[in-house]
TORKOL-4160 file (C-alpha; in steps of 0.2 Angstrom, whole numbers, padded with zeros to 4 digits, m for minus):
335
<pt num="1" X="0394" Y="0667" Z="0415"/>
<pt num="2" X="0391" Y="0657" Z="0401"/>
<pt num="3" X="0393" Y="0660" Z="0382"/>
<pt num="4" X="0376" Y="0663" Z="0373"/>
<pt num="5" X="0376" Y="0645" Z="0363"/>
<pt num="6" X="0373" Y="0645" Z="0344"/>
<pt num="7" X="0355" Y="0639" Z="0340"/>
<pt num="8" X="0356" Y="0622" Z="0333"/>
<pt num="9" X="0344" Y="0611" Z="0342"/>
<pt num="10" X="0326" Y="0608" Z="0335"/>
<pt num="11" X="0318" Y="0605" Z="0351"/>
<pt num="12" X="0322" Y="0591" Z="0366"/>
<pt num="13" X="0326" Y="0577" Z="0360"/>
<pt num="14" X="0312" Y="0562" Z="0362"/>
<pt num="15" X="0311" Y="0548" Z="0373"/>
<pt num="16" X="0301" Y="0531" Z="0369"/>
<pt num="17" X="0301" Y="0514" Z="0381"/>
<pt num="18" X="0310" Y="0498" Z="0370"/>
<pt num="19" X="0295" Y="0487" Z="0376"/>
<pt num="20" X="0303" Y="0475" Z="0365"/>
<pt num="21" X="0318" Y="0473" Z="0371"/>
<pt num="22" X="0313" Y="0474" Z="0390"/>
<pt num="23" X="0313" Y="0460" Z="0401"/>
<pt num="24" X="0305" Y="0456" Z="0419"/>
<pt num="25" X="0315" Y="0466" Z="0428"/>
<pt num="26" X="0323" Y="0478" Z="0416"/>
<pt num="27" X="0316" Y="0492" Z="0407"/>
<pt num="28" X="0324" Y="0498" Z="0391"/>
<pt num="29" X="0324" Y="0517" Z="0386"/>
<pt num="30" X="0328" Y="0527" Z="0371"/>
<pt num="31" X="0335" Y="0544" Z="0372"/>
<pt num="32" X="0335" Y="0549" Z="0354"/>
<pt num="33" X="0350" Y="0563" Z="0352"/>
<pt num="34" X="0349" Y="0556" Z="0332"/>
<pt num="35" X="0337" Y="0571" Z="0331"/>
<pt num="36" X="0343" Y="0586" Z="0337"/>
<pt num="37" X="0344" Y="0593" Z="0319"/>
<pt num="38" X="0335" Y="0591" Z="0303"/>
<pt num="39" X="0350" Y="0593" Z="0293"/>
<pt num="40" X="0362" Y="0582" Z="0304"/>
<pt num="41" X="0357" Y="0574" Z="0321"/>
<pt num="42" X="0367" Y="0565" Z="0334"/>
<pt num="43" X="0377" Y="0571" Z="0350"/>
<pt num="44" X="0388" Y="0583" Z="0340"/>
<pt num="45" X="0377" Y="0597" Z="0338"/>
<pt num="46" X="0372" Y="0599" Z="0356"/>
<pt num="47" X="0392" Y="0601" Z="0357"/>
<pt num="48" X="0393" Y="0612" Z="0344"/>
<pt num="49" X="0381" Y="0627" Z="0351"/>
<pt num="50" X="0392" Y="0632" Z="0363"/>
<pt num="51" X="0408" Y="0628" Z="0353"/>
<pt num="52" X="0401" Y="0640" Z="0336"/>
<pt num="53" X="0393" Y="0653" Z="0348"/>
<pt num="54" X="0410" Y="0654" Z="0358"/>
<pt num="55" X="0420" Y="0656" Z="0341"/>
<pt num="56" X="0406" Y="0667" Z="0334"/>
<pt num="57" X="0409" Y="0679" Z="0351"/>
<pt num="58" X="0426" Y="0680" Z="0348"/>
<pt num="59" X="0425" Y="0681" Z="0329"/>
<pt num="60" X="0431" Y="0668" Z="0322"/>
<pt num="61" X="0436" Y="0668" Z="0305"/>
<pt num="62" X="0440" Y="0648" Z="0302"/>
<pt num="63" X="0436" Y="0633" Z="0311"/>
<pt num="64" X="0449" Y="0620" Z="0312"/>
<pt num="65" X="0446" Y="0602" Z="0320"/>
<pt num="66" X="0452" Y="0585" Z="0315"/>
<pt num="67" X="0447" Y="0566" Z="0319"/>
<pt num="68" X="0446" Y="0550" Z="0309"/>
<pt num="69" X="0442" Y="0549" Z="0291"/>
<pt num="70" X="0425" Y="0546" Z="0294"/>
<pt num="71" X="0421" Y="0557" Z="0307"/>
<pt num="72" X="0404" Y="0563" Z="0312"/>
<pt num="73" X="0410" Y="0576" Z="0323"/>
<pt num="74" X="0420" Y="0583" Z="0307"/>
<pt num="75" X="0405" Y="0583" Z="0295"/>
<pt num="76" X="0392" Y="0590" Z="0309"/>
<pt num="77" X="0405" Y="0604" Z="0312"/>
<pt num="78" X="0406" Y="0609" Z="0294"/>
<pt num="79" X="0387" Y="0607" Z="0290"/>
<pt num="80" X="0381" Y="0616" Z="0306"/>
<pt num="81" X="0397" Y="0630" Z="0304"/>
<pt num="82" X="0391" Y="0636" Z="0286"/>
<pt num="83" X="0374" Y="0641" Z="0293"/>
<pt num="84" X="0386" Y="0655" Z="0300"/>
<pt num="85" X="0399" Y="0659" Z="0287"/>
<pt num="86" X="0413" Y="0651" Z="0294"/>
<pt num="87" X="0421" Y="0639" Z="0283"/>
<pt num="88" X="0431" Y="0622" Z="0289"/>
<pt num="89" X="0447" Y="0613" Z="0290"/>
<pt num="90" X="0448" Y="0597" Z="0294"/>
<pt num="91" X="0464" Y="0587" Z="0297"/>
<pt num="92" X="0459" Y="0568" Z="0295"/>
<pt num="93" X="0468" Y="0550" Z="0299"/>
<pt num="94" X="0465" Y="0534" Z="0296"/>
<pt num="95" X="0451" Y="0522" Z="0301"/>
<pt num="96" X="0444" Y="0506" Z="0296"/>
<pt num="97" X="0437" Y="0504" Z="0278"/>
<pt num="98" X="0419" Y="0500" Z="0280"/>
<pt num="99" X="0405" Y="0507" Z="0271"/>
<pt num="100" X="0398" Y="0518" Z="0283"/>
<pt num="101" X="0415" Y="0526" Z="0285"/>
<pt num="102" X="0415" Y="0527" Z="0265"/>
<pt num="103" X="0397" Y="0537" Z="0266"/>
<pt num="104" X="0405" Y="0549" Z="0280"/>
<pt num="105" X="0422" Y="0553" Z="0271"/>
<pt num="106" X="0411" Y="0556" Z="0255"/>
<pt num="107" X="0399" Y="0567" Z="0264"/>
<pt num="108" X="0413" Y="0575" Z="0272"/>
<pt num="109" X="0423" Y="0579" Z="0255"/>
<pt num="110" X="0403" Y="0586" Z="0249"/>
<pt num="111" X="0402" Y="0596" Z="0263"/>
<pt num="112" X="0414" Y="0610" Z="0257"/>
<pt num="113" X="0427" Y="0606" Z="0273"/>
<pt num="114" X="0444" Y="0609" Z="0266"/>
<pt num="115" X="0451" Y="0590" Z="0269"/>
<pt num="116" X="0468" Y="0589" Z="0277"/>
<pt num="117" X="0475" Y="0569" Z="0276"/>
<pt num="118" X="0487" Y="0563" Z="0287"/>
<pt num="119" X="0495" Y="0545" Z="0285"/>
<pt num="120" X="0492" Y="0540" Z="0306"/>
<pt num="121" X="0484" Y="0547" Z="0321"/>
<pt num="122" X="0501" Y="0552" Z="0328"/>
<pt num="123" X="0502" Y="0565" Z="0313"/>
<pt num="124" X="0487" Y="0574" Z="0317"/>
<pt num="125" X="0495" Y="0587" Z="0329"/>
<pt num="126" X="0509" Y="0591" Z="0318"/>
<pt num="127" X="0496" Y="0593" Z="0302"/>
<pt num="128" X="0486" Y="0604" Z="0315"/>
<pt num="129" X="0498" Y="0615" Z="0318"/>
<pt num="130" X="0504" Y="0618" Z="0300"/>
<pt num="131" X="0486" Y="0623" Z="0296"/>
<pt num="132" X="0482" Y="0636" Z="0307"/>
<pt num="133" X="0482" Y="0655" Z="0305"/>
<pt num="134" X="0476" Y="0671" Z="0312"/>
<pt num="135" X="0459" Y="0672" Z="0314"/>
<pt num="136" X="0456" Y="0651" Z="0316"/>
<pt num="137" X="0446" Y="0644" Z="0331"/>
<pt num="138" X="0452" Y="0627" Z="0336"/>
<pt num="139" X="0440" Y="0613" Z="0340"/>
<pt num="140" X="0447" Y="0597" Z="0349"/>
<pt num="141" X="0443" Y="0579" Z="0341"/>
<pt num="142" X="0424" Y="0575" Z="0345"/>
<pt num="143" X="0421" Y="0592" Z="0350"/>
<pt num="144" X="0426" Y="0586" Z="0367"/>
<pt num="145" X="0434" Y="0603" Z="0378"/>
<pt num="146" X="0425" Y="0613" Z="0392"/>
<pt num="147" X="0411" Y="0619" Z="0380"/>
<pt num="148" X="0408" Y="0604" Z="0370"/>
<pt num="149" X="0405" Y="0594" Z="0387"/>
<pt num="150" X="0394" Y="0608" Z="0394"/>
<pt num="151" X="0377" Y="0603" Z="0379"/>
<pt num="152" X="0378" Y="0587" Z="0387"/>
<pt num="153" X="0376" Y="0596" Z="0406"/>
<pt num="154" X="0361" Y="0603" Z="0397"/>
<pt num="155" X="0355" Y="0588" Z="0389"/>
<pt num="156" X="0354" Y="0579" Z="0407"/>
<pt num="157" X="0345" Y="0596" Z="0413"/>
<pt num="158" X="0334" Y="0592" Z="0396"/>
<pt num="159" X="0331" Y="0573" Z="0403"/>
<pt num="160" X="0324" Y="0579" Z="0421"/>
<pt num="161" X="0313" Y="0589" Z="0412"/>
<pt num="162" X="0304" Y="0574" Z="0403"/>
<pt num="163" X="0307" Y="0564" Z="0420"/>
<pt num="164" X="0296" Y="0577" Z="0429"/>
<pt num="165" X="0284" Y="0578" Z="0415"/>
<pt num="166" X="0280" Y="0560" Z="0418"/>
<pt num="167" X="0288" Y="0555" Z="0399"/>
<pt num="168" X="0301" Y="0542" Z="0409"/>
<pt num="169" X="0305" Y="0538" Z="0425"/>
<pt num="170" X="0323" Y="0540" Z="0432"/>
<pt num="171" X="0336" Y="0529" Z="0424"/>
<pt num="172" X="0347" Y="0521" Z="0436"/>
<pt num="173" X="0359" Y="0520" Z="0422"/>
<pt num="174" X="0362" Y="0529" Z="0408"/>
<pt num="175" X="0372" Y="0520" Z="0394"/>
<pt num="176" X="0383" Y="0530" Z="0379"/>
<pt num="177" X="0398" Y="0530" Z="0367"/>
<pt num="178" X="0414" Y="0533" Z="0374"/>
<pt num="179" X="0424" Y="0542" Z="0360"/>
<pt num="180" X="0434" Y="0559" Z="0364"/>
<pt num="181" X="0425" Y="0559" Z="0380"/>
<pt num="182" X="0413" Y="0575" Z="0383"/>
<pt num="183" X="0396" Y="0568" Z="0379"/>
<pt num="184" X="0398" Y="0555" Z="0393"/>
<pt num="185" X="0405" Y="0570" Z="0406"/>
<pt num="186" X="0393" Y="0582" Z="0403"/>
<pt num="187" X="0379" Y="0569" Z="0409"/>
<pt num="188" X="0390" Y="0565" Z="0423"/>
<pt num="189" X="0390" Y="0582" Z="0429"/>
<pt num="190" X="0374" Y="0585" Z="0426"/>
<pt num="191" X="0369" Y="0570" Z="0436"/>
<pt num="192" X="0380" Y="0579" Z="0449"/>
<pt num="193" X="0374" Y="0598" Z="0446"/>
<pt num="194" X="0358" Y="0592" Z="0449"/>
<pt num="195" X="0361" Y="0579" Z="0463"/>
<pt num="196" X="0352" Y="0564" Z="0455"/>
<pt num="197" X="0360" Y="0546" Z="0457"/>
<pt num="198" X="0360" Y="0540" Z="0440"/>
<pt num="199" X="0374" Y="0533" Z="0435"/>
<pt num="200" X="0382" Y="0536" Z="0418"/>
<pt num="201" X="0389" Y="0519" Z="0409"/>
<pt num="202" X="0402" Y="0525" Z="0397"/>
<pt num="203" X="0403" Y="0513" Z="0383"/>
<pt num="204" X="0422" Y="0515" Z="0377"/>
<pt num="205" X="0426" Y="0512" Z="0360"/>
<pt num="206" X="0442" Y="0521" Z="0355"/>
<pt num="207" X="0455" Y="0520" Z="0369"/>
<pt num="208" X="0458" Y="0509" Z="0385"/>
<pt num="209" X="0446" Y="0512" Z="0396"/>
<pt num="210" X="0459" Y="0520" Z="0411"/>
<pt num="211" X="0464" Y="0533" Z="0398"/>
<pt num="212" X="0444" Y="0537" Z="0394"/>
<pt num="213" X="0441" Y="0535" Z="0413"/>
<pt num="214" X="0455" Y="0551" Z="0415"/>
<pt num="215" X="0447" Y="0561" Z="0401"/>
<pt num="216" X="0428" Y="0559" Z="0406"/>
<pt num="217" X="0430" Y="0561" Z="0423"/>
<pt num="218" X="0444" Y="0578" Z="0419"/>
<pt num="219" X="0430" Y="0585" Z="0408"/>
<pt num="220" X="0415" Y="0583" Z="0420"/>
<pt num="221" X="0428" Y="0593" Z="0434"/>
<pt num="222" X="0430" Y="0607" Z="0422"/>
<pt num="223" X="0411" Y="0608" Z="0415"/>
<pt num="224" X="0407" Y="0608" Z="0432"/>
<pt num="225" X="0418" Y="0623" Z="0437"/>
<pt num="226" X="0413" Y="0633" Z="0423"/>
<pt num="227" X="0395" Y="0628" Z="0425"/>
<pt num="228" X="0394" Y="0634" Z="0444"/>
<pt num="229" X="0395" Y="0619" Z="0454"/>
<pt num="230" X="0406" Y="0611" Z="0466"/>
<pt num="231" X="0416" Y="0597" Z="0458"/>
<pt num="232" X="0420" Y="0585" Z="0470"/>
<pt num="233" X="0433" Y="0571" Z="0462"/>
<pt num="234" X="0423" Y="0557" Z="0473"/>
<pt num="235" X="0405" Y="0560" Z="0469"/>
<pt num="236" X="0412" Y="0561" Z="0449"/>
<pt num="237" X="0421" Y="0544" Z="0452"/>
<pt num="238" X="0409" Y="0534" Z="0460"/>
<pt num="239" X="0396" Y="0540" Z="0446"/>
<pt num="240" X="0405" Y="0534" Z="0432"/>
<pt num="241" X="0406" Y="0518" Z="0425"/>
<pt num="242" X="0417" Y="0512" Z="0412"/>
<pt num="243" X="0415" Y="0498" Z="0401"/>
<pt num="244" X="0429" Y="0492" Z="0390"/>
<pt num="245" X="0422" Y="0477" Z="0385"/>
<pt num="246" X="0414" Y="0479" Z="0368"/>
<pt num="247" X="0429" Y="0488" Z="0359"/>
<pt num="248" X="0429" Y="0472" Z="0348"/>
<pt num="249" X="0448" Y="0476" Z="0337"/>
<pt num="250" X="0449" Y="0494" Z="0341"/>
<pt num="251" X="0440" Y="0510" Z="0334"/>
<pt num="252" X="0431" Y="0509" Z="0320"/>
<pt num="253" X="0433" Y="0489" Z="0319"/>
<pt num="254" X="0415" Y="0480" Z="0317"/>
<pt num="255" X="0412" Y="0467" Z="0333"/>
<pt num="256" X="0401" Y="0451" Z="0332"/>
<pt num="257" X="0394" Y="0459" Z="0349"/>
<pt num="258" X="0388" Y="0475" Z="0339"/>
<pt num="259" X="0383" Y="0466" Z="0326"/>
<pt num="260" X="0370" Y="0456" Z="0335"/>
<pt num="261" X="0365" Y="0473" Z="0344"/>
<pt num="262" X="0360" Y="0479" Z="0326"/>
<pt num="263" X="0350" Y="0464" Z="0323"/>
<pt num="264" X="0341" Y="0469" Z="0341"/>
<pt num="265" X="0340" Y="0488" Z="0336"/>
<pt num="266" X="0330" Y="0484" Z="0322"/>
<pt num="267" X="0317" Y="0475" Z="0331"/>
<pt num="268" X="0314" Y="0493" Z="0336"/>
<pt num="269" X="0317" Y="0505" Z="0321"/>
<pt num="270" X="0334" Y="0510" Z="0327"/>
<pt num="271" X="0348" Y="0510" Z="0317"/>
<pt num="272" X="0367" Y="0508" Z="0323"/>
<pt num="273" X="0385" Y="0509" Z="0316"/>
<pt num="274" X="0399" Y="0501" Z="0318"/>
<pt num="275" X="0410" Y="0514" Z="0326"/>
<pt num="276" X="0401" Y="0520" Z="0341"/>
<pt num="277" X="0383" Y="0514" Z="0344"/>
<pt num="278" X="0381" Y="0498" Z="0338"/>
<pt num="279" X="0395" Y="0493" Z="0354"/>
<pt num="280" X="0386" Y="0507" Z="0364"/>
<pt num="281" X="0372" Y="0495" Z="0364"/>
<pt num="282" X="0377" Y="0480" Z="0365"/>
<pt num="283" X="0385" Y="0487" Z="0381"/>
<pt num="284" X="0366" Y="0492" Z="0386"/>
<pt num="285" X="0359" Y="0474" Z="0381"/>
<pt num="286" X="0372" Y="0465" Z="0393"/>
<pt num="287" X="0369" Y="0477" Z="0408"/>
<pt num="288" X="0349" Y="0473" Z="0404"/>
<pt num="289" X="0353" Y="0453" Z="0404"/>
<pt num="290" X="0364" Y="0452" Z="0419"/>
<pt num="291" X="0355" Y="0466" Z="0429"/>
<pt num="292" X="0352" Y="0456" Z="0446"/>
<pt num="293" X="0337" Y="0468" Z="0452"/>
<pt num="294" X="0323" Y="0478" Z="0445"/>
<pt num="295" X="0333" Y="0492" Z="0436"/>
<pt num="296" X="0329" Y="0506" Z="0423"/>
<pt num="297" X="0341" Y="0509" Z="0408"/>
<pt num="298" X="0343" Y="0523" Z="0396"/>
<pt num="299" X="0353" Y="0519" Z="0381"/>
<pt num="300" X="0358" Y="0536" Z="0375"/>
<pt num="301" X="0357" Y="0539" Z="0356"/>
<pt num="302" X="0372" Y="0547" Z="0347"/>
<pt num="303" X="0371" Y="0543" Z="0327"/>
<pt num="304" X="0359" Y="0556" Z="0316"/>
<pt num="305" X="0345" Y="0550" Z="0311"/>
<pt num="306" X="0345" Y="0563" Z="0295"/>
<pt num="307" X="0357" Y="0551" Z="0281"/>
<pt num="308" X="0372" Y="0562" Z="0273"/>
<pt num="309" X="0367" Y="0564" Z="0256"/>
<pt num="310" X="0376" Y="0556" Z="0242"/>
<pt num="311" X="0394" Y="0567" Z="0246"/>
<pt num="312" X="0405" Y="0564" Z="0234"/>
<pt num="313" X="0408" Y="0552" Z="0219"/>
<pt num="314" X="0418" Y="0536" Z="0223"/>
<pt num="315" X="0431" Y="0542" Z="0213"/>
<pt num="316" X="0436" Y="0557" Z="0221"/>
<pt num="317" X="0440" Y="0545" Z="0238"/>
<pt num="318" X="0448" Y="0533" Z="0228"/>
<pt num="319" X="0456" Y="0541" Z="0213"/>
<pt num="320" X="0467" Y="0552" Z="0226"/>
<pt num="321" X="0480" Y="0540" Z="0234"/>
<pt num="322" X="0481" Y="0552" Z="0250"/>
<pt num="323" X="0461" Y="0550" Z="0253"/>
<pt num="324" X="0463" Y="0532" Z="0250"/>
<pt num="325" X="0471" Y="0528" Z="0260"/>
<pt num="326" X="0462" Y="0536" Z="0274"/>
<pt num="327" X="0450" Y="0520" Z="0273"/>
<pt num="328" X="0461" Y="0505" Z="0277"/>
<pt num="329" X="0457" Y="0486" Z="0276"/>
<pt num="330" X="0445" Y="0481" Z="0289"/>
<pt num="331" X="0452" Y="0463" Z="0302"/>
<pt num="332" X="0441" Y="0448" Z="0305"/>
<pt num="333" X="0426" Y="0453" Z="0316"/>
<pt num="334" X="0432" Y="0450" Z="0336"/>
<pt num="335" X="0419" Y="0449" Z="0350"/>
C-alpha cells in the first residue's frame, strides 16, 4: 500500500500543441511540469509528495539531501519542506559557474536550507554522513529513490487522463532530462503499468549514458514492484531510449546545440536552462527533424516557471571562499 503523498501539486499540469515548431510529419507537444507549484514548479515537486509525506509518516524531524551548487531539486526541497516544519540540510558540490546557477545558489542560501559545501562530488558522501543525526530523513540527489520515481508514475496516469479527454493525442515519444534518473523511470513505468507504447526519450545530461541507462531502467523495476505491477526487464528496455548526445562538456556546461534550442523555445514562450532543459530540447528538435514518418512528440517540461526571488546578496556567495568556489569557471561552449 502506498504512502498518503504530501499535497504539493496545484492541479495537472497543462498541455499545449508547439504549432510553431511542428513540421509535416511531426507534431510538437508541451507538457508543462514548470507549474506544478505556485511557489516553485518543475519536476521536483511531484517527487517530493511522496518523499515529505513518507518522512512526515515516520516523523521526520530534519531533511537531509545534497546535489550540485545550484541544484533545483535542493531549493524545491527546502521551499516545499517548510510548508511542514521540517527544516533542511543541504550538502552541495561544485558546478559550472553560470548565471543561472548563481540565481539557484542564491536562492538556495535565501531559502533557510542549512548549506553544507563540499570541494568535489566525490565528497558528498562523506559530507552526508558527517551531517546526519537522529531523527533526519535522507533524500537521494534529485529526489531520485522508489518514491521520488513513483510522482512520475502518476504524472504519466495524469497524461492518459488529458489523452482521453481529447487535450493530446498519444505521443509516440516522450522526450526529458536525464539527471538522477527518476523523472524518466517513473514515466517508463507508467507507460508499462498502463500498457501504452510510448516510448520515453531520456535526454542524459549528467552521466554517460550506460550508467543513466542502469539507473532509469533499476528505478522503473522498483516503482513498478512498489506500485503493484509486474516488472518485466524487457518490456522496461525496449521502452527506453537514451540519448547521450547533447551532454555538450558535461553537467552544468552550456552546449551550442542548447543554445539554439533556447533561441527555438522562445518562438513559443518557453524558457530553458543550461543545465537540464535547454539539452532536453534540443534532443526533442533533432528527433522532430530526423523523424522518418508521421510521429507525435511530447517534450516534457522540467524547469519552474515561478522565478526564485532575489536569494541572497552577491556577496554572501562570493565573500565566503567555501561557497565560492562551489561555482567554478565555465569551458568554451561544445556542441
Amino acid at each position: 500500500m502506498l504512502p498518503e503523498p504530501a499535497r504539493l501539486l496545484s492541479g495537472p499540469t497543462p498541455v499545449r500543441r508547439l504549432d510553431a515548431l511542428c513540421t509535416e510529419n511531426v507534431e510538437l507537444w508541451l507538457k508543462d511540469d514548470g507549474l506544478t507549484h505556485p511557489e516553485y514548479g518543475g519536476n521536483k515537486v511531484r517527487k517530493l509528495e511522496f518523499i515529505l509525506g513518507v518522512a512526515l509518516a515516520r516523523g521526520a524531524r530534519r531533511l537531509v539531501t545534497s546535489g550540485a551548487a545550484g541544484s533545483h531539486h535542493v531549493l524545491c526541497t527546502a521551499l516545499m519542506a517548510r510548508h511542514f516544519g521540517l527544516p533542511v540540510a543541504a550538502v552541495l558540490c561544485p558546478q559550472p559557474h553560470t548565471e543561472h546557477a548563481e540565481q539557484m545558489l542564491r536562492a538556495i542560501l535565501a531559502s533557510g536550507a542549512e548549506v553544507i559545501p563540499t570541494s568535489s562530488y566525490a565528497g558528498v558522501a562523506l559530507a552526508t554522513a558527517r551531517v546526519l543525526r537522529a531523527g533526519d530523513r535522507l533524500i537521494p540527489p534529485g529526489g531520485s529513490d522508489v518514491w521520488g520515481t513513483l510522482g512520475y508514475v502518476r504524472c504519466l496516469r495524469e497524461l492518459l487522463a488529458q489523452v482521453d479527454a481529447g487535450e493530446l493525442p498519444l505521443p509516440d515519444e516522450i522526450v526529458v532530462a536525464v539527471g538522477s534518473g527518476g523523472t524518466a523511470a517513473g514515466l517508463l513505468a507508467g507507460c508499462l503499468r498502463e500498457g501504452i507504447r510510448t516510448r520515453v526519450v531520456g535526454v542524459d545530461v549528467a552521466t554517460s549514458r550506460w550508467v543513466a541507462r542502469s539507473v532509469v531502467l533499476g528505478l522503473a523495476h522498483r516503482a513498478l514492484a512498489r506500485d503493484g505491477g509486474a516488472p518485466d526487464w524487457g518490456r522496461l528496455a525496449s521502452g527506453l531510449v537514451l540519448d547521450g548526445a547533447f551532454k555538450g562538456g558535461g553537467y552544468g556546461e552550456p552546449s551550442d546545440a542548447g543554445r539554439r534550442a533556447e533561441a527555438e523555445a522562445g518562438r513559443v514562450g518557453l524558457t530553458l536552462d543550461p543545465t537540464y532543459t535547454a539539452k532536453a530540447f534540443a534532443a526533442a528538435l533533432r528527433r522532430r527533424d530526423r523523424a522518418g514518418q508521421a510521429q507525435k512528440l511530447l517534450y516534457l517540461h522540467t524547469l519552474s516557471n515561478a522565478t526564485p526571488g532575489p536569494g541572497a546578496p552577491p556577496t554572501a556567495v562570493f565573500g565566503v571562499p567555501e561557497l565560492r568556489r562551489l561555482l567554478t569557471p565555465t569551458r568554451a561552449l561544445a556542441r
